[in-house]
C-alpha positions in Angstrom: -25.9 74.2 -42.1 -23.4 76.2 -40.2 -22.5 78.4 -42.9 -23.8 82.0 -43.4 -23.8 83.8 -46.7 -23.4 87.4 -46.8 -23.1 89.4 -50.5 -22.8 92.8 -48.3 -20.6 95.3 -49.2 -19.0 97.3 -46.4 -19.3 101.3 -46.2 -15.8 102.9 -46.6 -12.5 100.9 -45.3 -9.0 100.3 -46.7 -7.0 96.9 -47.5 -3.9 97.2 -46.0 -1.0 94.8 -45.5 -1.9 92.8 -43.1 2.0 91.6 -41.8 0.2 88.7 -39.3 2.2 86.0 -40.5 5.5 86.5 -38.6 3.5 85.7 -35.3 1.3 83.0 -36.7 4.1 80.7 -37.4 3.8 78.9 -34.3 1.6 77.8 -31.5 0.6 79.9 -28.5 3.4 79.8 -26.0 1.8 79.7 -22.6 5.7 79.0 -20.8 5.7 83.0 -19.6 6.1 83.1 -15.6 6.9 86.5 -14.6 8.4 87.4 -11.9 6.8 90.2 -11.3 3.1 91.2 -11.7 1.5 94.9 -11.6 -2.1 94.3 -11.3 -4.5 97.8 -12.2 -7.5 98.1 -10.4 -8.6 99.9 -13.7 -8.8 97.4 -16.7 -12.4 98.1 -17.9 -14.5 101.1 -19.0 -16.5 102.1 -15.8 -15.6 102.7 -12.1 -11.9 100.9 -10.9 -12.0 98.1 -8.5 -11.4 98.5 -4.9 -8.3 96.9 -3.6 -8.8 93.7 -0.9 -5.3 93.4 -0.1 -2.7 94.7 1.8 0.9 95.1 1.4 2.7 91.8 3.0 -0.6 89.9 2.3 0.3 86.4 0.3 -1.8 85.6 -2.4 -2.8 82.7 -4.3 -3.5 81.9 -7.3 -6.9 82.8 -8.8 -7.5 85.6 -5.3 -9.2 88.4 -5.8 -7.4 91.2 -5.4 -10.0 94.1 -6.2 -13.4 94.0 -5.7 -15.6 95.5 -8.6 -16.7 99.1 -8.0 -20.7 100.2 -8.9 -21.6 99.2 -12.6 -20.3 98.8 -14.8 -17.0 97.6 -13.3 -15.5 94.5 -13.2 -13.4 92.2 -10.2 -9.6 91.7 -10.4 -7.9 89.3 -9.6 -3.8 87.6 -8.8 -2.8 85.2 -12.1 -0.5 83.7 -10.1 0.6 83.2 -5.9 2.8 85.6 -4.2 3.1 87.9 -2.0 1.8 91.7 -2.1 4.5 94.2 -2.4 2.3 97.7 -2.4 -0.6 99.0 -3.1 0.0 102.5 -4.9 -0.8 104.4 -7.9 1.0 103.8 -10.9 0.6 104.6 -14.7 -0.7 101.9 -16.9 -2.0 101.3 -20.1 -5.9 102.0 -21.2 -7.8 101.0 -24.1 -6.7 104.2 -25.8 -4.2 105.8 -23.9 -2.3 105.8 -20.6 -4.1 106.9 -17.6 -3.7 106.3 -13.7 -4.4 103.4 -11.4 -4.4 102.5 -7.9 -2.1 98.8 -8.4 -1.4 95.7 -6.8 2.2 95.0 -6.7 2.9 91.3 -6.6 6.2 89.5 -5.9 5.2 86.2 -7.7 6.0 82.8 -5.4 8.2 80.4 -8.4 7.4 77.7 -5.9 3.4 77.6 -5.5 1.6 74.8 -7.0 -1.3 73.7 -8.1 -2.7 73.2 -4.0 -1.9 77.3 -3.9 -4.8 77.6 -6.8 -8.3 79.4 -5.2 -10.9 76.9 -5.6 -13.6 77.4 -8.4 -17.2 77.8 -7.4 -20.2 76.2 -8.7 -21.6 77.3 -11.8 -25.2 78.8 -10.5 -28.3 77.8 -11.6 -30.2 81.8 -12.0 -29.4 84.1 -14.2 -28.9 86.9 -12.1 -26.0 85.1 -10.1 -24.6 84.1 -13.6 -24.4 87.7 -14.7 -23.0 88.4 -11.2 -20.4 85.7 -11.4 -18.9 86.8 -14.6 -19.0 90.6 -12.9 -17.1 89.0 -9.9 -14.5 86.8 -12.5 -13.5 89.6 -14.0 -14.4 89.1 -17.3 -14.5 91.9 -19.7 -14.4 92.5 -23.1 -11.2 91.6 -24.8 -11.5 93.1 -28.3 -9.8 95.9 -27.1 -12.4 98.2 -25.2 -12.5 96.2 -22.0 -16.0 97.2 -21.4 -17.4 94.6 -18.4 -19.1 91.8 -19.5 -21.8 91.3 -17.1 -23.3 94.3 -18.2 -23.6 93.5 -22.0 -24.9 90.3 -21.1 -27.0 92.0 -18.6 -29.0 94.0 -20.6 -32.6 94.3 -20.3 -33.4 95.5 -23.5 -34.4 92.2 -26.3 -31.6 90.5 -28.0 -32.1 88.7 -30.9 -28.8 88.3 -32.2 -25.7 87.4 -30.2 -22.4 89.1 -33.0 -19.1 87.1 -32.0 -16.4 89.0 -33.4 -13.6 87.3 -34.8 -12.8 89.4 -37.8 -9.2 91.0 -36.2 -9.0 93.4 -39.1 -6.0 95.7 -38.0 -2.3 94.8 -39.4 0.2 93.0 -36.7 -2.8 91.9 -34.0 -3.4 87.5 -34.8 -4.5 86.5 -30.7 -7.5 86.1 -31.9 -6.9 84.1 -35.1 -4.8 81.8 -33.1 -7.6 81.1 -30.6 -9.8 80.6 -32.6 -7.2 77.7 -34.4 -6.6 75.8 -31.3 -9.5 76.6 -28.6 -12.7 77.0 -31.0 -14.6 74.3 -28.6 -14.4 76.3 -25.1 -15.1 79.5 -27.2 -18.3 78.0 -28.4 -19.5 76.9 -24.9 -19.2 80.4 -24.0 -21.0 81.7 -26.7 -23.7 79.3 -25.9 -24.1 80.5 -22.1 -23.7 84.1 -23.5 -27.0 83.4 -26.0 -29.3 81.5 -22.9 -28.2 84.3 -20.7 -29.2 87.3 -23.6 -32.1 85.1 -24.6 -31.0 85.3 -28.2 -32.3 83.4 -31.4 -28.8 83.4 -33.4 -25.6 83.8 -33.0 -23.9 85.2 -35.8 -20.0 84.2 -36.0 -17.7 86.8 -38.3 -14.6 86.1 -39.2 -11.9 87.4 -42.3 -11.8 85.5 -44.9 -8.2 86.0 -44.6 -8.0 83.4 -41.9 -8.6 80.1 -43.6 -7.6 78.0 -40.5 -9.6 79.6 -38.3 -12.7 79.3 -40.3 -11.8 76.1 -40.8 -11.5 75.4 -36.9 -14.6 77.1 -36.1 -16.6 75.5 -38.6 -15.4 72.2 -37.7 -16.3 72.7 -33.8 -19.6 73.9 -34.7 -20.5 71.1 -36.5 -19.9 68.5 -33.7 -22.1 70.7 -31.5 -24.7 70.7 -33.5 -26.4 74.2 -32.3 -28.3 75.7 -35.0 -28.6 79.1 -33.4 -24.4 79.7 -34.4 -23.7 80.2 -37.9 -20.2 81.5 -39.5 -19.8 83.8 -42.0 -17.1 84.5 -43.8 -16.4 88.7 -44.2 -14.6 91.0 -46.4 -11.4 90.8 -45.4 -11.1 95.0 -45.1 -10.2 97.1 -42.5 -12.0 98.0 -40.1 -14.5 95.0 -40.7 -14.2 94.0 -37.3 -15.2 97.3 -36.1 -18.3 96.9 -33.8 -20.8 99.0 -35.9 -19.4 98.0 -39.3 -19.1 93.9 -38.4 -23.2 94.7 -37.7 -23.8 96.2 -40.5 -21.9 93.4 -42.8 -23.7 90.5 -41.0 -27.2 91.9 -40.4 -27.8 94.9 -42.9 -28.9 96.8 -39.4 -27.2 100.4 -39.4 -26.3 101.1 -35.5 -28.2 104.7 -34.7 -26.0 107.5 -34.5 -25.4 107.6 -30.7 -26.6 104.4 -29.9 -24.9 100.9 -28.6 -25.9 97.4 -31.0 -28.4 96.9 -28.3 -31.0 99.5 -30.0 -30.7 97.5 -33.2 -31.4 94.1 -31.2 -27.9 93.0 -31.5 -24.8 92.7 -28.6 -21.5 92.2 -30.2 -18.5 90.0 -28.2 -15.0 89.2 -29.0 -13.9 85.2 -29.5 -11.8 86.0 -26.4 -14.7 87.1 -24.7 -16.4 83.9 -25.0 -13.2 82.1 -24.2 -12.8 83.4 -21.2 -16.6 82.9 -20.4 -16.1 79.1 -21.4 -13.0 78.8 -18.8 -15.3 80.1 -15.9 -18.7 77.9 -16.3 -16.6 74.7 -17.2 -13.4 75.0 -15.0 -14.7 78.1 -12.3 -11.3 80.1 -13.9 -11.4 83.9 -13.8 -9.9 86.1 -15.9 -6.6 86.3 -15.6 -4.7 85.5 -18.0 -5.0 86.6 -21.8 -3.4 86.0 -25.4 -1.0 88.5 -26.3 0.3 89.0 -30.1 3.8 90.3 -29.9 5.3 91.3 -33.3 7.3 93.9 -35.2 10.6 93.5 -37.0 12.0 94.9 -33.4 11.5 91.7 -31.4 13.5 88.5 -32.1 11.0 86.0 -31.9 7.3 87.1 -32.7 4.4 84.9 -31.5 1.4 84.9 -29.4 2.2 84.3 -26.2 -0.5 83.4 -23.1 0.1 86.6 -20.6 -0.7 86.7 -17.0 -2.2 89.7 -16.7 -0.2 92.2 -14.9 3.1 91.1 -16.4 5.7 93.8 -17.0 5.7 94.1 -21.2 9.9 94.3 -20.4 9.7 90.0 -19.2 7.2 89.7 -22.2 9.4 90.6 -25.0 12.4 88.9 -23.0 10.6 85.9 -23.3 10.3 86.0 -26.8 13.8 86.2 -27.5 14.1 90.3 -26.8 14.8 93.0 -28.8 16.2 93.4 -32.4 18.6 96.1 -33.3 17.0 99.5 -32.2 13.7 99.9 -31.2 12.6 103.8 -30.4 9.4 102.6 -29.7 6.7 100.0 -28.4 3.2 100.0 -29.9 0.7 98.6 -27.9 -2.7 97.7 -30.2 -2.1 97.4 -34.0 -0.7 100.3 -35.9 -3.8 101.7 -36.9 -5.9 102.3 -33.5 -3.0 101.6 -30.9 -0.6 103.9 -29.3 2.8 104.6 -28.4 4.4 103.9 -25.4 8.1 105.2 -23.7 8.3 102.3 -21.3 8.5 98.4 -21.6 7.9 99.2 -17.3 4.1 99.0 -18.2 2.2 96.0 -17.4 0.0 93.9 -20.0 -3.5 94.8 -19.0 -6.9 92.9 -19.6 -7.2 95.7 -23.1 -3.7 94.4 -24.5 -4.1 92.5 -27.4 -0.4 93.3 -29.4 2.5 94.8 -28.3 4.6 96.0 -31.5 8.3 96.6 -31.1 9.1 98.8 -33.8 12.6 98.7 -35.7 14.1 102.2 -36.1 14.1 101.0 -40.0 10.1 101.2 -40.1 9.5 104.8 -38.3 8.6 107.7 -40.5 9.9 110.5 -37.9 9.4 113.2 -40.6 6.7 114.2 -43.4 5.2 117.4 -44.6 1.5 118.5 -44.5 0.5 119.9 -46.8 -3.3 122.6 -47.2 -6.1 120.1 -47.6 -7.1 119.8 -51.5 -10.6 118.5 -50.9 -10.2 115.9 -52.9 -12.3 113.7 -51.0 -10.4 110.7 -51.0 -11.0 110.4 -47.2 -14.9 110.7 -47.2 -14.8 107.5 -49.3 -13.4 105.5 -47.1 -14.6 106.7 -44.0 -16.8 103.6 -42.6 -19.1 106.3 -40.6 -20.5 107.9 -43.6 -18.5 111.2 -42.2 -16.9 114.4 -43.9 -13.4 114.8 -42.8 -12.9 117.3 -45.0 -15.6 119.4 -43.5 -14.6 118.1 -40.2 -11.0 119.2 -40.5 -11.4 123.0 -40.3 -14.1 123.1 -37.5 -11.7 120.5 -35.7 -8.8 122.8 -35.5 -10.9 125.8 -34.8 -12.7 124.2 -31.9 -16.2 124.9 -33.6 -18.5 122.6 -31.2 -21.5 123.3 -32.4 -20.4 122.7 -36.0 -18.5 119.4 -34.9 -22.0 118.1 -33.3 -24.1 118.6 -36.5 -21.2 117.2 -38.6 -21.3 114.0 -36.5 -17.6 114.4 -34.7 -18.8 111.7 -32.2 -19.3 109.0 -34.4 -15.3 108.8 -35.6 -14.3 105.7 -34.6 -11.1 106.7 -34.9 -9.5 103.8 -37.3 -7.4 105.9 -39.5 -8.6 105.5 -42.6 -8.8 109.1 -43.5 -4.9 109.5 -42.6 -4.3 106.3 -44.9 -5.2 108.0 -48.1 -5.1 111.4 -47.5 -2.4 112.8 -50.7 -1.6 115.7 -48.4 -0.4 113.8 -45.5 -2.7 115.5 -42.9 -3.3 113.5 -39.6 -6.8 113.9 -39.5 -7.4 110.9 -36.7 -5.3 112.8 -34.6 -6.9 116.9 -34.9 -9.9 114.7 -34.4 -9.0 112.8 -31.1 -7.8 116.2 -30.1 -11.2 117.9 -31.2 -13.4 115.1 -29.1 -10.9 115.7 -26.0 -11.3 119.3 -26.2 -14.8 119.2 -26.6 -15.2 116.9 -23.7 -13.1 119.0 -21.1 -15.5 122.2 -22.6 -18.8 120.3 -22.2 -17.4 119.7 -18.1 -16.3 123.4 -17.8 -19.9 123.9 -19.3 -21.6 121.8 -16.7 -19.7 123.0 -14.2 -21.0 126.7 -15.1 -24.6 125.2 -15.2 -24.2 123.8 -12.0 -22.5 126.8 -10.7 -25.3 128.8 -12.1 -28.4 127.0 -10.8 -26.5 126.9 -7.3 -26.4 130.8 -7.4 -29.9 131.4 -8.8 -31.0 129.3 -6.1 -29.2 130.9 -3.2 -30.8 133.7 -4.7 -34.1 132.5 -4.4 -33.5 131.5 -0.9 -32.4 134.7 0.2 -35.6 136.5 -1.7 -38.0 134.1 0.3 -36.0 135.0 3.5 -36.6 139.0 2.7 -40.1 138.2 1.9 -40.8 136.3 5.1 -38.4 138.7 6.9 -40.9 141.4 5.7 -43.8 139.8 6.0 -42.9 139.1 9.7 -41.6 142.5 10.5 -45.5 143.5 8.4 -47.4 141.5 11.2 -45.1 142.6 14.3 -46.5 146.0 12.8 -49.5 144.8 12.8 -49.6 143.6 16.1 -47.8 146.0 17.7 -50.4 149.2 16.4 -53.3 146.3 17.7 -51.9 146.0 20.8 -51.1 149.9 21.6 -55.1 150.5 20.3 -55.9 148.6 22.9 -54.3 149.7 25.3 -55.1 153.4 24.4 -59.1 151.6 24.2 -58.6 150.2 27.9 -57.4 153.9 29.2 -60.1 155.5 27.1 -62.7 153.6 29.0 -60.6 153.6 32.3 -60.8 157.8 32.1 -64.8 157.9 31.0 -65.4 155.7 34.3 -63.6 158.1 36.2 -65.3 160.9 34.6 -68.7 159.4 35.2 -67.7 159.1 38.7 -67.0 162.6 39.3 -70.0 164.0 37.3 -72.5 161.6 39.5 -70.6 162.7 42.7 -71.2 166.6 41.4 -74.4 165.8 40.8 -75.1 164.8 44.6 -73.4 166.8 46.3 
């Protein structure tokens, strides 16, 4: 029985239009050779990868490029031959924002071939070197958060159930619903080395019931294989149902603790790419680097998923899928309800870029009025945390820390919801990304006082010890100096009585 009932209801959420047909409509297009490739050494949460190559250095394909840094971090490597070009810092896309990132610059070689492909390496046999190879493929999570792999599956605290995530519950983004169509074998030979290597009992597939086909697919593949530790179940199609917490919550009835990762409720959650890309290494000794793309919006000509070397300018992307539309102000990368907005197609795809959006001047609401919050409530309803914004809103804009800790400001997953059906049009998401950033950069001034602090307490101390032992010294050079003078006034003493003895006994003689 492959199937899984659930009768859960999820906490809070929003239906919303889901506008993924437009790049469904055809199979993934994996034609895309770039010219061109801009290669981050940062593509994962944790420490960047340290470069390997040098500029003038020719590269084939499947090289690494950057070696991973301490954990968590994650190896990166050239999608396709060429040669290196520079090694500089550039700015590329994150998994929320843009940041900056040492980058390999790669002219790619259109005439390489399949001899100029680096040659895969044995599957091991331990566990440890397993972990280490994925670490050292550069796999990472591709749900959006890019956090490494290796280190999820590395865990040391018990696992009993493996979550694959293919719910994709935010409007536009379909890479996953496509994968799951045409690849659900190699995803499930992933999921099954991810489960031997967490030692898990089940593996708990969630996907929209939105996405007939793909259920359909993935049900299908796991029949053939005939493990009974993966079972599918068929969720709510709501946003933000494929949100890590909430996707736990629907398919266990386990609530995440406030602060905590899935682990402390037995559970590690992994994206169908994930396991994709962990199926390409053990079968065919492939790293990653390569990823599905969803490009979309009524800005681009020709929406589809397209199979993306990673590195590849977003410019050649929407080129290759038949360019732009009419005018488009502005690129989107992530769906419309977590991503961000971008001012260059310059930017390269990155191992976090799941949808790039072109968005048609038509669909852009430049102008709106907010309006005083009525505290209607409307947002606390739908908030799939179990927060207040309401209550969070006015300690937001005030910088109220303290208040913002109590209320739970860290646990925001920042989906949007709020801003969805809020009647006076206030951007709550954003005074609360702004609230989290500013409480960060206080809580580093804060340990920077600390540390400052304890440094001048204890240069303090150290110069009270040195007055104490500065006194105590100059105490016993006292000491020794009123010792040494009574004795010497002792030794005279005696040296005049002999003296006087002398002369008395003489006296008395003479």
């Amino acid at each position: 029985m492959t199937e899984y009932q659930i009768h859960r209801h999820m906490t809070g959420g929003v239906r919303l239009v889901a506008r993924k047909r437009m790049s469904t409509a055809r199979t993934i297009n994996r034609t895309l050779r770039p010219k061109r490739l801009i290669i981050p050494m940062t593509q994962q949460l944790g420490p960047p990868a340290t470069p390997s190559v040098v500029p003038g250095q020719r590269v084939i394909t499947g090289q690494p490029v950057g070696e991973p840094g301490r954990a968590p971090s994650a190896a990166a490597h050239a999608p396709r031959s060429g040669k290196v070009l520079a090694v500089e810092e550039r700015l590329v896309p994150g998994g929320s924002q843009l940041l900056k990132s040492q980058c390999v610059v790669l002219a790619v070689d259109d005439k390489s071939t399949d001899a100029d492909i680096e040659p895969a390496s044995e599957w091991p046999n331990l566990d440890a070197d397993r972990i280490q190879a994925i670490r050292n493929a550069g796999i990472v999570g591709l749900g959006g958060a890019a956090f490494p792999t290796a280190d999820k599956l590395g865990a040391t605290e018990r696992c009993g159930t493996l979550i694959l995530n293919g719910a994709e519950c935010e409007p536009y983004i379909s890479c996953d619903d496509m994968l799951m169509r045409e690849h659900a074998t190699d995803i499930l030979r992933g999921t099954q080395t991810m489960l031997d290597l967490l030692g898990a009992e089940r593996c708990l597939l969630g996907i929209e019931r939105d996405k007939p086909v793909a259920i359909e697919s993935m049900a299908a593949a796991i029949a053939d294989l005939g493990d009974a530790r993966i079972r599918l179940a068929a969720v709510t199609s709501k946003y933000p149902a494929g949100g890590e917490r909430q996707l736990i919550e629907l398919l266990t009835g386990m609530e995440v603790p406030s602060g905590k990762y899935p682990i402390a409720a037995g559970c590690v959650c992994q994206n169908v790419g994930t396991a994709y890309a962990v199926g390409r290494l053990v079968r065919l000794g492939e790293p990653l680097t390569t990823r599905i793309v969803s490009v979309t919006g009524e800005g681009v000509a020709e929406p589809q998923n397209v199979e993306v070397s990673i590195g590849t300018p977003i410019r050649e992307l929407i080129e290759h899928c038949g360019g732009y539309v009419g005018d488009v102000p502005r690129l989107i990368l992530g769906g419309t309800m977590m991503g961000y907005a971008v001012s260059s197609d310059e930017l390269p795809v990155t191992k976090a870029t799941n949808c790039v959006i072109a968005v048609h001047s038509d669909e852009i609401r430049d102008r709106y009025e907010e309006w005083p919050c009525i505290r209607c409530g409307d947002c606390a309803d739908v908030c799939p945390a179990r927060l207040l914004p309401q209550d969070l809103l006015p300690r937001s804009r005030t910088y109220d820390f303290d208040q913002l800790k109590i209320l739970g400001l860290n646990d925001c997953i920042e989906c949007g919801c709020c801003d969805v059906v809020c009647p006076s049009h206030i951007p709550l998401t954003a005074y609360f990304r702004d609230a989290k950033r500013a409480q960060r950069l206080h809580e580093q001034h804060q340990h920077l006082a600390d540390t400052s602090q304890i440094r001048y307490l204890r240069k303090q101390e150290r110069l009270r010890l040195q007055d104490e032992q500065s006194e105590l010294h100059h105490t016993e050079l006292k000491a020794q100096v009123a010792k040494d003078s009574g004795s010497r006034q002792e030794t005279i003493q005696a040296a005049l009585d002999r003296v006087q003895r002398r002369r008395n006994s003489d006296d008395r003689i003479t």
